[in-house]
N, C-alpha and C positions, 0 to 999 in steps of 0.2 A: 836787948829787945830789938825786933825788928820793926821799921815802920813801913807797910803797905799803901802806899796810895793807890787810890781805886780797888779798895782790897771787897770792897763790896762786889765787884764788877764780876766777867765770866771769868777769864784769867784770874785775876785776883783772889778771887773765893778758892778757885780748885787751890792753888798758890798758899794763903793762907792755912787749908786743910793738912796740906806736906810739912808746911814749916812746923804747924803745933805738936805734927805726929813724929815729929824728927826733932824737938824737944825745946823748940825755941818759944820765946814768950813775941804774942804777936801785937801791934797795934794797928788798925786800920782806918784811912782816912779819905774820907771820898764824902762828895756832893751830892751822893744818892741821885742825880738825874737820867743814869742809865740802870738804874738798879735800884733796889728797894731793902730799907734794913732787916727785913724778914731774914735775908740770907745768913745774918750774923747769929741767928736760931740754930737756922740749919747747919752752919758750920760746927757747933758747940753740941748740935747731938750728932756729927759724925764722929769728933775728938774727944768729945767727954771734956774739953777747955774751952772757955770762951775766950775771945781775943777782945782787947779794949777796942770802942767803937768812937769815931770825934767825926762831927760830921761837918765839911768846911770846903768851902771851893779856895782851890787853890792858886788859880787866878788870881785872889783877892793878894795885894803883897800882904797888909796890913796885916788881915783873920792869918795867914801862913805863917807870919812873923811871929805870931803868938803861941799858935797852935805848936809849933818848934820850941818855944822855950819853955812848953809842958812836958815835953816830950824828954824828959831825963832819963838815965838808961839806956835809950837808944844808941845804937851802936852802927846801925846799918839802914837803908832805904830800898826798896824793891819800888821801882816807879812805874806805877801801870796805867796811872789816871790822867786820859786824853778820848780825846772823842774820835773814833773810828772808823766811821762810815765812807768810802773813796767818794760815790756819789752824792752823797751830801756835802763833801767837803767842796768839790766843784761847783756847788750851787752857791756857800756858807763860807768863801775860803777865807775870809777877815775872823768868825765865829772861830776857826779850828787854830789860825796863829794865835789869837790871843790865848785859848785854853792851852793849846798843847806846849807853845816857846813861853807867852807869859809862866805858865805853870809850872813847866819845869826849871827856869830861871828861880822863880820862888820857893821851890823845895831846897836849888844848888844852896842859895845864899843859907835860907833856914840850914842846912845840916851844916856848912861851914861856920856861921855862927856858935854853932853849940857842939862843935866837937864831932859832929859824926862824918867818918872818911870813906864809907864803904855803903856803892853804889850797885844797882843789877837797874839798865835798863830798857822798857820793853819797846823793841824796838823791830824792824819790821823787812821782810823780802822787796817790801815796795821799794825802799831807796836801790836798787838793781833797776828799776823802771825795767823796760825792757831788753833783756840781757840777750846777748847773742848768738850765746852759746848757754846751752842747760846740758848738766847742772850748776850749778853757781855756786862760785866758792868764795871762801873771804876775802882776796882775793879780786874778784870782779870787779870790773869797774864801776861803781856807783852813777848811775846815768841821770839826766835830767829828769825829775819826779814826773811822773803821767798823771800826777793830782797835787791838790792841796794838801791832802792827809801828808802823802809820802813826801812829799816836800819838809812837813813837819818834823818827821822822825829823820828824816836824812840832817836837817839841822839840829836837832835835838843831839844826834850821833857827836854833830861837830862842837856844839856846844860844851860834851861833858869832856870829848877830847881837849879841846883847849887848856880847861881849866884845871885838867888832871896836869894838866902840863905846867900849871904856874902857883898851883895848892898841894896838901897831903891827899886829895880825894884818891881813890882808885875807883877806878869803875870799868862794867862788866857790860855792852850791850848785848844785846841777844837778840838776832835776826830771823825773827819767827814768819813761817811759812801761813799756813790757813788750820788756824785751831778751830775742831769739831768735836763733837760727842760730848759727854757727862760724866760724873761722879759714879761708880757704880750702885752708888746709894739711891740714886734717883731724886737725890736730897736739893743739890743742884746744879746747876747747868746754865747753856744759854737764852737767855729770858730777855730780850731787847724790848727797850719801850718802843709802842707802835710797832710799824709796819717793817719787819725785818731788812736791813740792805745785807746782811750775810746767808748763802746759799743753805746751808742744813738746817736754822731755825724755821725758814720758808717751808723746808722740804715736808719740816715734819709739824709746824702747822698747817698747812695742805692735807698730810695725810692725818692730822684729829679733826680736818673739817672748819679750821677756824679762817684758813683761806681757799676762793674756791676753787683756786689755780696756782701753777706755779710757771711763770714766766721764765725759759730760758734766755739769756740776753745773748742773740747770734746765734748760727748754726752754720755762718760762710769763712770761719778762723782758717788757717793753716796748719790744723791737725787732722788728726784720721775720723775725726767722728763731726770734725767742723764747729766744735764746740771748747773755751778755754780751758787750761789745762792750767792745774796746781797741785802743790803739795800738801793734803790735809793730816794734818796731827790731831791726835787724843789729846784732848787738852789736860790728862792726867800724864803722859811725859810732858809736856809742857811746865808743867807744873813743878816737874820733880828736875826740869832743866835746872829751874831760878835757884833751886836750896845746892844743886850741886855748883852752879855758880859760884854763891856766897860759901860756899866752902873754900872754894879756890881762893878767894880775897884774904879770908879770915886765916888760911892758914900758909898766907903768902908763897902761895903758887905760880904770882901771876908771874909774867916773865918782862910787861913793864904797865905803867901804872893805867894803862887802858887797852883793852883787850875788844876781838868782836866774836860771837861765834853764831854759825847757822843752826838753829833748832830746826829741824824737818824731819820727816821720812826717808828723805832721798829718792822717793817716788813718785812720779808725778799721775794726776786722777783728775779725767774730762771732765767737765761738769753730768754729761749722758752716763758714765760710767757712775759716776755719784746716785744719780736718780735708780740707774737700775740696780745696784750693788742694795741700794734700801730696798727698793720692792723685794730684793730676792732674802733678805736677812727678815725682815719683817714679816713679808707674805701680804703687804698693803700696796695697791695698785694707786698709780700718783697722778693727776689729772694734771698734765703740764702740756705749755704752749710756747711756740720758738716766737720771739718779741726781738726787735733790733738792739744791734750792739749800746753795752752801756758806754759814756762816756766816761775814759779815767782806766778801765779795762785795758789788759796785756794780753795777748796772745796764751805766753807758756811763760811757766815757773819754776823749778821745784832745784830741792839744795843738793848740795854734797856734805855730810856732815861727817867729814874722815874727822876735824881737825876736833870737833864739840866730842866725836866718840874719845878722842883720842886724851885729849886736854882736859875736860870735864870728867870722862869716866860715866860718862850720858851717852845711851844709845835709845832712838823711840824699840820701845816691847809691844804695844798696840797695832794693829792694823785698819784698814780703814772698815771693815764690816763691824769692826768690836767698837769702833767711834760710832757708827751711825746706829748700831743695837742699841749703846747706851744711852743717845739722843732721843732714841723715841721713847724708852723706859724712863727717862727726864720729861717729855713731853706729857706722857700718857700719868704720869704720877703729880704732876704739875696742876692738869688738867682735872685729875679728881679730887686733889685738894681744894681746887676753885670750886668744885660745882656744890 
């Protein structure tokens, strides 16, 4: 069994969808505060499997401590559950150490407790802060975080190295670039509580009307269009990264007991290029306004992923018109199930 924390989340669910369809017994554990248990529905009529559902912040040592010694069977952890936001964490950055380092400390000891050695976790482009050179490979030197968040996962990173280093754990991070798009089911996708801090949920509330603009942050960057530049992924190769991961651990592939790999495109996409690449896939015109740099924001991004195509046997199949089709058909499906 594998246990998903934040498997409720956007990652998480696509995540969970792969592993049950790729034959694994799943269990999912999340605080439902950026998600809602509806999704664990939706999951079970894309799979035809439900996944077990334990709902517990994991934060708490105590609820974790327990929750771990239910958890028999399990074999392996995919760790996705942390709070995300760059600019909330700048405002919140006490709120994101305690979830993200508290939490993940409390998953390490629970799976070391009870036997489980096999680690994937979700980890982030942020720790590169900003890189000097794009595109960025494993490789790069890991720079001073430009936020709270990526500060998190930059020590989250060291933390599991450490301890692979003085236990049986092996663990897998995965240095994911900017996941977008849906399920091609429309079943689910990214649903954030309140007011979006990620760019495609914005986009494509904007264009169903739920917001009544869409704020670019900057248009004076040091790129061609003056606007910042990332690598966005389908979050359905995203998804299919973590299971070829946990293959690699499970059938001892790894080469030593802590491993890092960039998940991307390998292509990097302006925020302008974003806005219009939707209008042109869509045919909906987006009422957006250029608003000052955010705080915590990089310049440019985007990965090299020779070593993930290579080592994993993962390369992204998606591009980014088929991410932002399937966002809106997530959006617009979402949106008539509300009404």
């Amino acid at each position: 069994m594998v246990v998903v924390t934040g498997g409720t989340g956007y990652i998480g669910s696509h995540t969970v969808v792969e592993l049950l369809q790729s034959g694994y017994e799943v269990a999912i554990l999340d605080d439902l505060s950026n998600s809602d248990a509806s999704v664990v529905d939706a999951i079970e009529k894309i799979t035809g499997k439900r996944p077990h559902f334990i709902q517990v912040d994991l934060a708490n040592e105590q609820a974790t401590t327990q929750v771990f010694e239910q958890l028999k069977g399990a074999t392996s952890v995919i760790h996705f559950a942390a709070k995300k936001a760059v600019g909330e964490s700048v405002q919140k950055p006490l709120m994101y150490y305690r979830n993200n380092v508290f939490g993940l400390i409390n998953v390490l000891e629970g799976m070391l407790a009870n036997g489980i050695g096999q680690l994937v976790f979700s980890s982030s482009c942020t720790v590169y802060g900003q890189p000097d050179v794009c595109p960025v490979t494993e490789t790069t030197p890991r720079k001073e975080a430009e936020s709270p968040y990526g500060n998190t996962k930059k020590m989250g990173e060291d933390i599991i190295r450490d301890t692979t280093l003085s236990t049986t754990l092996r663990g897998i991070s995965l240095r994911y670039f900017n996941p977008i798009g849906a399920h091609p089911s429309g079943l689910i996708g990214e649903l954030p509580v309140g007011i979006p801090n990620n760019l495609v949920p914005y986009v494509t509330q904007t264009a169903a009307g739920i917001r009544e603009s869409l704020t670019i942050f900057g248009d004076d960057y040091p790129t061609a269009d003056g606007t910042c530049i990332r690598d966005y992924i389908h979050v359905v190769d995203l998804a299919k990264a973590h299971v070829q991961a946990l293959n690699r651990i499970e059938q001892n592939g790894m080469e030593s007991n802590y491993e890092v790999f960039n998940i991307g495109t390998g292509k990097g996409s302006s925020v302008l290029e974003v806005v219009n690449a939707f209008q042109k896939v869509t045919g909906v015109k987006l009422n957006y306004k250029i608003g000052p740099r955010r705080s915590g924001d990089i310049t440019e991004v985007y990965a090299d992923t020779s070593v993930a195509n290579r080592a994993l046997g993962w390369k992204a199949e998606l591009n980014l018109e088929d991410a932002l089709f399937s966002a809106w058909n997530w959006e617009q499906n979402y949106r008539r199930q509300k009404a």
